[in-house]
Gaussian input, Z-matrix of N, CA and C with variables (Angstrom, degrees):
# hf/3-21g

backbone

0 1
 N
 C     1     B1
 C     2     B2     1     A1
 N     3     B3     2     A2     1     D1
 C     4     B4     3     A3     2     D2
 C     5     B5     4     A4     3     D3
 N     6     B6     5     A5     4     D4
 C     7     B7     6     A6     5     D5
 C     8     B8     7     A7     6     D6
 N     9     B9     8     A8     7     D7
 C    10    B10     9     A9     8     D8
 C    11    B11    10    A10     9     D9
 N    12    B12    11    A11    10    D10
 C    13    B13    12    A12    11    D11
 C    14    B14    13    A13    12    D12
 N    15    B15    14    A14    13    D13
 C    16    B16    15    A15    14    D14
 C    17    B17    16    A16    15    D15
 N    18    B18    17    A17    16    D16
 C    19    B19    18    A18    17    D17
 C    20    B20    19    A19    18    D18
 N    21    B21    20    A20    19    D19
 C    22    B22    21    A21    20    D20
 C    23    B23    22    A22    21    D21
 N    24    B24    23    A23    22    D22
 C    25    B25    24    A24    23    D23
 C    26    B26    25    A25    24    D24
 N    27    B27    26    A26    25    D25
 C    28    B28    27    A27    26    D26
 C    29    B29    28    A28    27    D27
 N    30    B30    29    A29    28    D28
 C    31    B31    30    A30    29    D29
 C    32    B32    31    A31    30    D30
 N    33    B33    32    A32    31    D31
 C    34    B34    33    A33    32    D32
 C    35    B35    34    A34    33    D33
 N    36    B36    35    A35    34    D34
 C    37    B37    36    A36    35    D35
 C    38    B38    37    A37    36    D36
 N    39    B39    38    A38    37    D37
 C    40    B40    39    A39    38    D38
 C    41    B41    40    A40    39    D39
 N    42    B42    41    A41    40    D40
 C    43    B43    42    A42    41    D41
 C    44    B44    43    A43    42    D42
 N    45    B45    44    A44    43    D43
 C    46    B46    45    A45    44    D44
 C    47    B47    46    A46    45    D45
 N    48    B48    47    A47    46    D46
 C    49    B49    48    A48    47    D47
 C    50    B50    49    A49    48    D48
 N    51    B51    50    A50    49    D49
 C    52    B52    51    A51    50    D50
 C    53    B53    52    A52    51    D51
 N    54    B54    53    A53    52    D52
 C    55    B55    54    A54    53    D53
 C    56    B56    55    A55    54    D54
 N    57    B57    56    A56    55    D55
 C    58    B58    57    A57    56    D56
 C    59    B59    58    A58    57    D57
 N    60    B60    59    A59    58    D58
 C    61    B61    60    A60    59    D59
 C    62    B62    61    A61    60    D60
 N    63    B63    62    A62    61    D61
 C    64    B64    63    A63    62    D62
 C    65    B65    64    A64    63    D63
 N    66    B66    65    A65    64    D64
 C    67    B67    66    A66    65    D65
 C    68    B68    67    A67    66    D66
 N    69    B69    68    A68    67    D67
 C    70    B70    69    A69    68    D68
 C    71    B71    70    A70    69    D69
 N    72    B72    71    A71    70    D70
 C    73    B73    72    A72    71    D71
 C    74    B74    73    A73    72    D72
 N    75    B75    74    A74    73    D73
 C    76    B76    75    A75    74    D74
 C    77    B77    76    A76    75    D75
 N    78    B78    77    A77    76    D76
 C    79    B79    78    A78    77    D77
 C    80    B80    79    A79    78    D78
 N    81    B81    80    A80    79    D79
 C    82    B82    81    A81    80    D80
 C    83    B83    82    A82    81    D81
 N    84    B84    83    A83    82    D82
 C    85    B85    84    A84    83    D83
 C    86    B86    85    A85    84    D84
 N    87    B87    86    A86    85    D85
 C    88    B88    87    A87    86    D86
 C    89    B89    88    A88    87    D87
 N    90    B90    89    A89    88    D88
 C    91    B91    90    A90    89    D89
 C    92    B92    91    A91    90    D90
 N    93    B93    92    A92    91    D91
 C    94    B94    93    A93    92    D92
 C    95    B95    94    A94    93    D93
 N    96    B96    95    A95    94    D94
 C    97    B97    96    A96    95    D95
 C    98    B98    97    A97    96    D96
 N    99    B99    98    A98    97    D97
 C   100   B100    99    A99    98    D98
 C   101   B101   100   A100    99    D99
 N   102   B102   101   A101   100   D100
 C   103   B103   102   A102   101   D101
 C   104   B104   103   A103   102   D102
 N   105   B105   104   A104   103   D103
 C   106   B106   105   A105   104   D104
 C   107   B107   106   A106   105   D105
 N   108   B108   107   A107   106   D106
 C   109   B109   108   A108   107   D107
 C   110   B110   109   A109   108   D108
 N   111   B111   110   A110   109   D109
 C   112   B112   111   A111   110   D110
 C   113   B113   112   A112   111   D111
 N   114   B114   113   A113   112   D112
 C   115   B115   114   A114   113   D113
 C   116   B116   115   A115   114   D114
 N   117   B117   116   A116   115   D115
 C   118   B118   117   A117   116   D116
 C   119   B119   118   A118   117   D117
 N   120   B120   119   A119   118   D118
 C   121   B121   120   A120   119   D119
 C   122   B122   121   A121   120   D120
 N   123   B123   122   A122   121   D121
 C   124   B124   123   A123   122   D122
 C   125   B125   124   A124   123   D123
 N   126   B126   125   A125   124   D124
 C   127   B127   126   A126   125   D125
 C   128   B128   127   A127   126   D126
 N   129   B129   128   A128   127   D127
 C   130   B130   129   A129   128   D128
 C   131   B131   130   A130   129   D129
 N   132   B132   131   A131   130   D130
 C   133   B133   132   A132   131   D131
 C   134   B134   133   A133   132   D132
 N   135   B135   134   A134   133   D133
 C   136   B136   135   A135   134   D134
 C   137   B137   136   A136   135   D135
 N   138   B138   137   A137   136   D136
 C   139   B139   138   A138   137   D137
 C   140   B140   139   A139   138   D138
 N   141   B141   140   A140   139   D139
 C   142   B142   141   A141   140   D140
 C   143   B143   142   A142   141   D141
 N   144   B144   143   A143   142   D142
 C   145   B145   144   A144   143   D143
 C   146   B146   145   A145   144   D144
 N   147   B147   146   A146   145   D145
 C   148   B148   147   A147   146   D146
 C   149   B149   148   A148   147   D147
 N   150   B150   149   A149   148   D148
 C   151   B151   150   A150   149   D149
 C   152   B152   151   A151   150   D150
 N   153   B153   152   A152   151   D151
 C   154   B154   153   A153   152   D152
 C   155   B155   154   A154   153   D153
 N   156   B156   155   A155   154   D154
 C   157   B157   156   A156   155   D155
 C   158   B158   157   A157   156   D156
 N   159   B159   158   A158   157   D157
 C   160   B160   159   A159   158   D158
 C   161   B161   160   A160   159   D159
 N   162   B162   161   A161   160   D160
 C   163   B163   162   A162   161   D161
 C   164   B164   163   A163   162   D162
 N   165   B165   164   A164   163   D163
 C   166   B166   165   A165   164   D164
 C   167   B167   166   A166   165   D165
 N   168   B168   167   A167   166   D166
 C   169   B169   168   A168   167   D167
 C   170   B170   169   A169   168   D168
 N   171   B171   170   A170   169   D169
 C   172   B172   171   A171   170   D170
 C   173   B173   172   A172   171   D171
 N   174   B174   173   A173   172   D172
 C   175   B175   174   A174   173   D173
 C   176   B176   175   A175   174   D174
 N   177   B177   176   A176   175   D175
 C   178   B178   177   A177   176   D176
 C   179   B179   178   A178   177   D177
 N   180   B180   179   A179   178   D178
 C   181   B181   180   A180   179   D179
 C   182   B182   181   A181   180   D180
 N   183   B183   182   A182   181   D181
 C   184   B184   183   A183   182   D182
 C   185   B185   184   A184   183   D183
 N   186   B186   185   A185   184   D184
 C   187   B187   186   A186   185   D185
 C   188   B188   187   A187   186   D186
 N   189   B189   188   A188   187   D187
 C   190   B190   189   A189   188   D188
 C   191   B191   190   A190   189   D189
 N   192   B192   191   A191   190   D190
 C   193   B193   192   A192   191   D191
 C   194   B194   193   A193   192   D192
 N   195   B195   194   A194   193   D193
 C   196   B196   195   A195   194   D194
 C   197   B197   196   A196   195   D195
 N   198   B198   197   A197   196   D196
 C   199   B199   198   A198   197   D197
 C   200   B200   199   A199   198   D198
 N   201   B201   200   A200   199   D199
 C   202   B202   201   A201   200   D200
 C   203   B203   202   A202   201   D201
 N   204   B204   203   A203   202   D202
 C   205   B205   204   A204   203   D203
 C   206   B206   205   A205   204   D204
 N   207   B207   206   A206   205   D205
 C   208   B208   207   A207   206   D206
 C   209   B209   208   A208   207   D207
 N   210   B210   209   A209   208   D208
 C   211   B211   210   A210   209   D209
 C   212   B212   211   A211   210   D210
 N   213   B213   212   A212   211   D211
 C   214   B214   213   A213   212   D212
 C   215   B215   214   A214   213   D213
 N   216   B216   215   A215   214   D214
 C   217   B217   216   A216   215   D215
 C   218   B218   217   A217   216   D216
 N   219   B219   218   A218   217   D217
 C   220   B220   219   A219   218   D218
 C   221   B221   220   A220   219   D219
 N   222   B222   221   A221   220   D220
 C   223   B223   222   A222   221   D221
 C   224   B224   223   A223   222   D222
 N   225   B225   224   A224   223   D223
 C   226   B226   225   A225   224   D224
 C   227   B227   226   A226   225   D225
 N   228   B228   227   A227   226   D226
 C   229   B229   228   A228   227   D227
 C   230   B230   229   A229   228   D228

   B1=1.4549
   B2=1.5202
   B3=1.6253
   B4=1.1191
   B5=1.7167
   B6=1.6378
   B7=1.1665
   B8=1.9978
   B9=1.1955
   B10=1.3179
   B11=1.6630
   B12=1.0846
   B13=1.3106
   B14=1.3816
   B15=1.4338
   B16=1.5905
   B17=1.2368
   B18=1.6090
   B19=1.6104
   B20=1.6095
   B21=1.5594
   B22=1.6151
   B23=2.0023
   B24=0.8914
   B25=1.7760
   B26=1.9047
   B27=1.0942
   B28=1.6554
   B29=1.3748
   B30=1.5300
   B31=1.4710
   B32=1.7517
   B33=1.5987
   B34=1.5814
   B35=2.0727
   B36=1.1388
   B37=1.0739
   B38=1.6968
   B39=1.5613
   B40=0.9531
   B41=1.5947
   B42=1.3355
   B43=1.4391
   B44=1.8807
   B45=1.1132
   B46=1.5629
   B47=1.9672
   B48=1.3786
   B49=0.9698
   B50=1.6190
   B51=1.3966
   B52=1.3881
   B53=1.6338
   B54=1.5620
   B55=1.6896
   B56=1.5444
   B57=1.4765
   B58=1.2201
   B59=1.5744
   B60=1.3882
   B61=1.5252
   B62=1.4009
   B63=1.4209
   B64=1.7729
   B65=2.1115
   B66=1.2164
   B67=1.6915
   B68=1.7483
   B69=1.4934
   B70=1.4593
   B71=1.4312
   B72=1.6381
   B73=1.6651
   B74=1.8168
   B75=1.3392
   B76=1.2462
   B77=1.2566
   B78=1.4348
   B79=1.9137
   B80=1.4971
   B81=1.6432
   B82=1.3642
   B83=1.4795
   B84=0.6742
   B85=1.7542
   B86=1.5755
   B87=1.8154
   B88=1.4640
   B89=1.9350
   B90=1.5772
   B91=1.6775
   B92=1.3784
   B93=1.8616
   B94=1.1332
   B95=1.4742
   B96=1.3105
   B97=1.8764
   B98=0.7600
   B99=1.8682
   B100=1.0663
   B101=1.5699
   B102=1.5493
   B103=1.5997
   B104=1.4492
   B105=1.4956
   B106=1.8470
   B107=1.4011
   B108=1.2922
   B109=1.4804
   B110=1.2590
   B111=1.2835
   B112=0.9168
   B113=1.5458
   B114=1.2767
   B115=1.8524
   B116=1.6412
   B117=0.9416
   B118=1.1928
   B119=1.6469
   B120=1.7936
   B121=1.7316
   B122=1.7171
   B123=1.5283
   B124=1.2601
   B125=2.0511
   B126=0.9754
   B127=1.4324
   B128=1.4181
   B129=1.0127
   B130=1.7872
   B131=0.8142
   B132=1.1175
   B133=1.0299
   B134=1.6703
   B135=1.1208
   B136=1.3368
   B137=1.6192
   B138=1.6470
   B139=1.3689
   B140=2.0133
   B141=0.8242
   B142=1.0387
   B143=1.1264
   B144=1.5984
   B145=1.4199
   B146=1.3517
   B147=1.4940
   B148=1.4102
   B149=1.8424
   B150=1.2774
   B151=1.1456
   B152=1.8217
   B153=1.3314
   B154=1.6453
   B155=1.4793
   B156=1.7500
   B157=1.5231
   B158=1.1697
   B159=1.5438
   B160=1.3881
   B161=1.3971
   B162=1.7229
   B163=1.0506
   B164=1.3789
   B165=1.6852
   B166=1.3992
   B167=1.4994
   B168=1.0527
   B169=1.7091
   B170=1.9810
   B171=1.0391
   B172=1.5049
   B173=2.0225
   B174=1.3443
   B175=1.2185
   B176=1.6688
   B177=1.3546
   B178=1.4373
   B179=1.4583
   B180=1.6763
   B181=0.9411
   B182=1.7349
   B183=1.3172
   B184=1.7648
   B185=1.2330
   B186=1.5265
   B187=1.2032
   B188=1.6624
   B189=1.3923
   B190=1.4256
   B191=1.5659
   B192=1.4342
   B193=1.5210
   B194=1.4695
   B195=0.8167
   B196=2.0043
   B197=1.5047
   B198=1.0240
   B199=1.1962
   B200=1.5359
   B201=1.0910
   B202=1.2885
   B203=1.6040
   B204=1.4134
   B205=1.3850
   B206=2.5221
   B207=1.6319
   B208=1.4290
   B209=1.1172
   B210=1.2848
   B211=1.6054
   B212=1.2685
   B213=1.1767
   B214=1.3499
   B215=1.3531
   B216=1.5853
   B217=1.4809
   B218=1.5211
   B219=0.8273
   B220=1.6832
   B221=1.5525
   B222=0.7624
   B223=1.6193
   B224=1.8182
   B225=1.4071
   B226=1.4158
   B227=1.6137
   B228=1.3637
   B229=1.4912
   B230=1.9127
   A1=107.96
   A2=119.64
   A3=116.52
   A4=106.20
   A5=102.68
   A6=114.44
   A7=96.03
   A8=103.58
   A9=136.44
   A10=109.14
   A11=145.63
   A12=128.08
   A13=130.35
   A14=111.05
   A15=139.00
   A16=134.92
   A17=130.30
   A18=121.35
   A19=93.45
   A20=121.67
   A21=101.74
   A22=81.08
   A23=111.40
   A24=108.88
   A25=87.03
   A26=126.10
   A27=115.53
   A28=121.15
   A29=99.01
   A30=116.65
   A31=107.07
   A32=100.96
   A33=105.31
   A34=95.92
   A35=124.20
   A36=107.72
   A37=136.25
   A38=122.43
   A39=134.20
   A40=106.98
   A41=113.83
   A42=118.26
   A43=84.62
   A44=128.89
   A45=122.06
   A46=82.04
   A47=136.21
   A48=126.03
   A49=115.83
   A50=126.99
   A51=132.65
   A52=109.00
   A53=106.37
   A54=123.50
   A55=98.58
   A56=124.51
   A57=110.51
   A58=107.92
   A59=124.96
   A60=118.55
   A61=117.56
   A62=124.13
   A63=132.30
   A64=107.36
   A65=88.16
   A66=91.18
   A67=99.37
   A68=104.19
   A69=93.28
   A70=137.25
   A71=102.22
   A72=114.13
   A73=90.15
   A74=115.88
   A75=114.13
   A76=115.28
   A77=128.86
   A78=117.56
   A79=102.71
   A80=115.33
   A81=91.42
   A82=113.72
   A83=133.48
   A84=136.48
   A85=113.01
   A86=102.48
   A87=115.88
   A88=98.65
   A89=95.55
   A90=72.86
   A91=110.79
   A92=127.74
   A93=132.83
   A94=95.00
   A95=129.18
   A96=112.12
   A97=123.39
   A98=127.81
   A99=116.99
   A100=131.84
   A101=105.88
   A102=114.09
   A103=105.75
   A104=92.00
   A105=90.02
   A106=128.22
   A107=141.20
   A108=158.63
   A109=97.06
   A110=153.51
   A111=154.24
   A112=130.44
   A113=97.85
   A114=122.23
   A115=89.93
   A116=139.42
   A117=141.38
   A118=109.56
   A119=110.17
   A120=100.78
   A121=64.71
   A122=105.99
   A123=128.66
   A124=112.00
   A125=84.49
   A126=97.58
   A127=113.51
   A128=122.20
   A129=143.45
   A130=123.62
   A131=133.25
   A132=151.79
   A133=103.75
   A134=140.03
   A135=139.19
   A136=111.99
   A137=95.86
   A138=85.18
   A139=111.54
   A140=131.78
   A141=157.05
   A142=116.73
   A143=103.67
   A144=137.65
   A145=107.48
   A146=122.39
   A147=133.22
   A148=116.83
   A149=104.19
   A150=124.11
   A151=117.17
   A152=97.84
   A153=121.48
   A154=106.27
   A155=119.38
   A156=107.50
   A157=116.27
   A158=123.73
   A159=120.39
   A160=135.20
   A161=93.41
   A162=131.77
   A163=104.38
   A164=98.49
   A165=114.95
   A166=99.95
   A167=133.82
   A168=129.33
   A169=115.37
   A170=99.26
   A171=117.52
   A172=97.26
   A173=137.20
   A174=157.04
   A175=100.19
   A176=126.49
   A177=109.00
   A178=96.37
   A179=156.10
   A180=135.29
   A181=115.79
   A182=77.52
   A183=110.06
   A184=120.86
   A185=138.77
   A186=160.12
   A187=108.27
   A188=104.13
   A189=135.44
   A190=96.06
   A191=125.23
   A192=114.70
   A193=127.64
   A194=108.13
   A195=122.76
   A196=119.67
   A197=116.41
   A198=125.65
   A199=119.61
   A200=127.80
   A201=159.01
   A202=102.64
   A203=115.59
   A204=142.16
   A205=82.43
   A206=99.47
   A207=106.89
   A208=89.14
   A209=137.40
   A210=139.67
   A211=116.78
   A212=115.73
   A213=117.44
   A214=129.21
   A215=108.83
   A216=142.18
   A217=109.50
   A218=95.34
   A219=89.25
   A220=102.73
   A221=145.40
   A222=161.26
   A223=109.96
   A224=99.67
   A225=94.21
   A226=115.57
   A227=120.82
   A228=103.72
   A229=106.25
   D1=122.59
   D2=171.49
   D3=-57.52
   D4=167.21
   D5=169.81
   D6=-98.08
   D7=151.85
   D8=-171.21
   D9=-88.55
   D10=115.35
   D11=165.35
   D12=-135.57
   D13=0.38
   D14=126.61
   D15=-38.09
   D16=101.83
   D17=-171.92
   D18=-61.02
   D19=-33.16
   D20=-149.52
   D21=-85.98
   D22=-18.81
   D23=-161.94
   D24=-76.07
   D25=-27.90
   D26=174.97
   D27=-80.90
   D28=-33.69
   D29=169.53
   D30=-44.42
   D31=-63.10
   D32=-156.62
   D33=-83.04
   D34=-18.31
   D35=152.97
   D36=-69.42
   D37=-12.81
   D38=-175.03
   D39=-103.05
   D40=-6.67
   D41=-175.67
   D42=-100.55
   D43=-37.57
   D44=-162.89
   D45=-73.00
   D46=-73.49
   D47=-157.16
   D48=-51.96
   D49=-42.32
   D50=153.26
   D51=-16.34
   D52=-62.47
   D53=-152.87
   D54=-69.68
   D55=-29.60
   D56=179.39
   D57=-97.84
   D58=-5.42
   D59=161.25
   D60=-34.55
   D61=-72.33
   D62=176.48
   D63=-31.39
   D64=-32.71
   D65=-167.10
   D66=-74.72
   D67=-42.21
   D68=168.79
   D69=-86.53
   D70=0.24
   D71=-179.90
   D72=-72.84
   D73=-57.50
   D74=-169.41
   D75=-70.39
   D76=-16.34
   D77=163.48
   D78=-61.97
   D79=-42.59
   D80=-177.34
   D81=-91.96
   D82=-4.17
   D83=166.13
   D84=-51.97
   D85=-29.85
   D86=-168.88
   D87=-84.52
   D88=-30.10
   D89=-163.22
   D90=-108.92
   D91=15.53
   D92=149.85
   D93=-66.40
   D94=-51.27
   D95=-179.29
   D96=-56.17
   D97=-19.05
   D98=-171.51
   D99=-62.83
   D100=-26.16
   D101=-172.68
   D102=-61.48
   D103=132.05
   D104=164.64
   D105=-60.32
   D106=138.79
   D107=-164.87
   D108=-57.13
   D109=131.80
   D110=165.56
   D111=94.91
   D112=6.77
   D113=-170.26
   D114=-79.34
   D115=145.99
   D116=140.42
   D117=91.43
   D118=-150.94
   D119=-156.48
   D120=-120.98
   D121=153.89
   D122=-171.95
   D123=-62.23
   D124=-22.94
   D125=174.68
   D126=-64.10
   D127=-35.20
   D128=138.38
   D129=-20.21
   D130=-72.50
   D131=-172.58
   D132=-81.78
   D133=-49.09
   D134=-179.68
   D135=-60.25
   D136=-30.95
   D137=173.81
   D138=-96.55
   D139=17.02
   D140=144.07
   D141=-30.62
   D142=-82.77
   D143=-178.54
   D144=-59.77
   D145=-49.57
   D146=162.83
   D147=-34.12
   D148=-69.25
   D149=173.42
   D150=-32.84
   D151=-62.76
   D152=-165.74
   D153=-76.80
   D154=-28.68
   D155=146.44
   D156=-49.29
   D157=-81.49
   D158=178.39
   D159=14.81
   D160=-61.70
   D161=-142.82
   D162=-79.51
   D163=-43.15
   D164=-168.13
   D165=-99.65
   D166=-20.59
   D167=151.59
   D168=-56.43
   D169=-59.99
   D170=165.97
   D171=-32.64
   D172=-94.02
   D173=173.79
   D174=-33.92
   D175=-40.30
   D176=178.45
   D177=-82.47
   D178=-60.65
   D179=124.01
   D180=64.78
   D181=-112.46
   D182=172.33
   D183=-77.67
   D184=17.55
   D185=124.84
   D186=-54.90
   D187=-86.82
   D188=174.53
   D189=-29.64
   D190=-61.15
   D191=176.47
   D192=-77.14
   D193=-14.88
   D194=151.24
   D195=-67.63
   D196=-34.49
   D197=154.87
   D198=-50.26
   D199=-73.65
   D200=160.14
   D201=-22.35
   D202=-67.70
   D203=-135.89
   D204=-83.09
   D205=-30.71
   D206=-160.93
   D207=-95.76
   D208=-18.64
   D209=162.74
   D210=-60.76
   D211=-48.69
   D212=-172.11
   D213=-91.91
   D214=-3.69
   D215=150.06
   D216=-62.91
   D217=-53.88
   D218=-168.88
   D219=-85.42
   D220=-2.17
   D221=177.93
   D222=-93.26
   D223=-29.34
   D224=161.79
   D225=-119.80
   D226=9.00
   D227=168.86
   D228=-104.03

């Protein structure tokens, strides 16, 4: 890994690592769903459900600041 010594060159590397966050909120979003309904003690499953909010709060998140981050890009070029 190069070293970085550009604020905007850390910037736009820290905005690319952000952009692939959502891709991994939703692999795991996919494989807390994966368990079948009824597998296990309900507590399991609640925390499951717990989890996969998170998950999906977490991903709007890091949407919401990509958003932001493309706003304020285009606001200064």
């Amino acid at each position: 890994m190069s070293r970085v010594t550009e604020p905007a060159d850390h910037a736009v590397l820290l905005l690319q690592r952000t952009r692939e966050l959502p891709l991994d909120c939703r692999a795991a979003a996919k494989q807390l769903g994966a368990a079948p309904p009824g597998q296990g003690p309900p507590v399991m499953a609640a925390g499951r459900i717990a989890y996969g909010v998170l998950v999906a709060a977490l991903e709007e998140g890091l949407v919401s600041t990509l958003q932001h981050a493309r706003q304020l890009v285009r606001a200064q070029g």
